[in-house]
N, C-alpha and C positions, 0 to 999 in steps of 0.2 A: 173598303177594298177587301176580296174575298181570295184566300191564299189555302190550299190544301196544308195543314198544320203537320198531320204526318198519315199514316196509313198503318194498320195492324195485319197480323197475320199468326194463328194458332202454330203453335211448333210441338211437336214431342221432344224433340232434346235442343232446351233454348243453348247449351253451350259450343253445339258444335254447330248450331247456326249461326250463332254471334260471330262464332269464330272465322266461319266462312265469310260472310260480308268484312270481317275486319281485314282477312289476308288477301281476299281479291279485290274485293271493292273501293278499299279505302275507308269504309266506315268507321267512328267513332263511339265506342258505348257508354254509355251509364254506370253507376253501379247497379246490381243486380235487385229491384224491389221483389220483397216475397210477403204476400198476406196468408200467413200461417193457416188461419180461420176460413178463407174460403179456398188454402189449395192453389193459390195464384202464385205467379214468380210471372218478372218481364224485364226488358228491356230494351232500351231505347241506342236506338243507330243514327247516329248524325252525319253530313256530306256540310265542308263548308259553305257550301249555296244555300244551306237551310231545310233541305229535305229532311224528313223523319219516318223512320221506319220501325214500329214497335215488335214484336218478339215478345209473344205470349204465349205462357203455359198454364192450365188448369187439369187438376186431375179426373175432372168427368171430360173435360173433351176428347172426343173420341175420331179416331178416322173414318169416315161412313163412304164416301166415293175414292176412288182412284183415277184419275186422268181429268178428261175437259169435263166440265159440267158448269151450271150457270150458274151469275157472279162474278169474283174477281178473276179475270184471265190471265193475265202477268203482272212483272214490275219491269219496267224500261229502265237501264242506268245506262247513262250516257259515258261512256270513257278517252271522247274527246277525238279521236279518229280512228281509222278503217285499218292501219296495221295494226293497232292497240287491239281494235274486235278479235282481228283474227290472231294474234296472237294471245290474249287473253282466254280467247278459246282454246284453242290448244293446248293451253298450259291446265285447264280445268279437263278436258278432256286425257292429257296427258296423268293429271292426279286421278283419275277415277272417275268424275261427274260425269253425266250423260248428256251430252250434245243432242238437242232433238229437233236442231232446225242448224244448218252448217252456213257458215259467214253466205252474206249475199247482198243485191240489192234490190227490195219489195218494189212491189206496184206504184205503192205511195212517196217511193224516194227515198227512205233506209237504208243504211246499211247496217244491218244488226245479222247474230246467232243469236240462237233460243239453248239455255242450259238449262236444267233440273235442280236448285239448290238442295241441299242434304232432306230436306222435307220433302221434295217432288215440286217445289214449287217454280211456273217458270218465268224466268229471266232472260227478258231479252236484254243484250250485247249492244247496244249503238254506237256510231259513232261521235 
């Protein structure tokens, strides 16, 4: 049986992305691994259903694009229904985040928003 184990993502500041998934999302962390020697630090985000989401930093990675390019497109978190979306958005739009797709329902039967995590990274909203 083949199960996505977790998914990775480069960050320049892993604290205040932790932090974000912890206070909107519900996530769970780690403690903080750091290999001295090669300049790494990570950590790992848990969701009781068993999703994992790692949070890595090194100090040569570098930011080289801004916006879409090819690769990983988003991360979907599911927040269980349609007032939650939208009000989840809000409350991210209200602190500061950038809303860059506003509550709806797609083509394919979604109802999600699209946000910018503290990295630029985007998150879609589902229900």
């Amino acid at each position: 049986m083949i199960k996505v184990e977790h998914v990775a993502i480069w960050v320049k500041d892993l604290e205040k992305t932790r932090l974000f998934y912890e206070h909107y999302f519900g996530a769970t962390s780690n403690q903080k691994y750091v290999n001295t020697t090669k300049g790494f630090s990570s950590y790992f985000l848990s969701w009781p259903e068993g999703a994992r989401l790692e949070l890595m930093s090194r100090e040569d990675v570098k930011e080289d694009d801004i916006g879409e390019s090819l690769g990983w497109a988003h991360l979907a978190l599911s927040v269980g229904g349609k007032e939650t979306v939208d009000q989840l958005t809000e409350q991210l739009r209200k602190d500061g985040y950038t809303v860059v797709g506003e509550p709806r329902t797609t083509g394919d039967g979604y109802y999600e928003s699209v946000v910018l995590d503290p990295e630029g990274n985007r998150i879609e909203i589902t229900k």
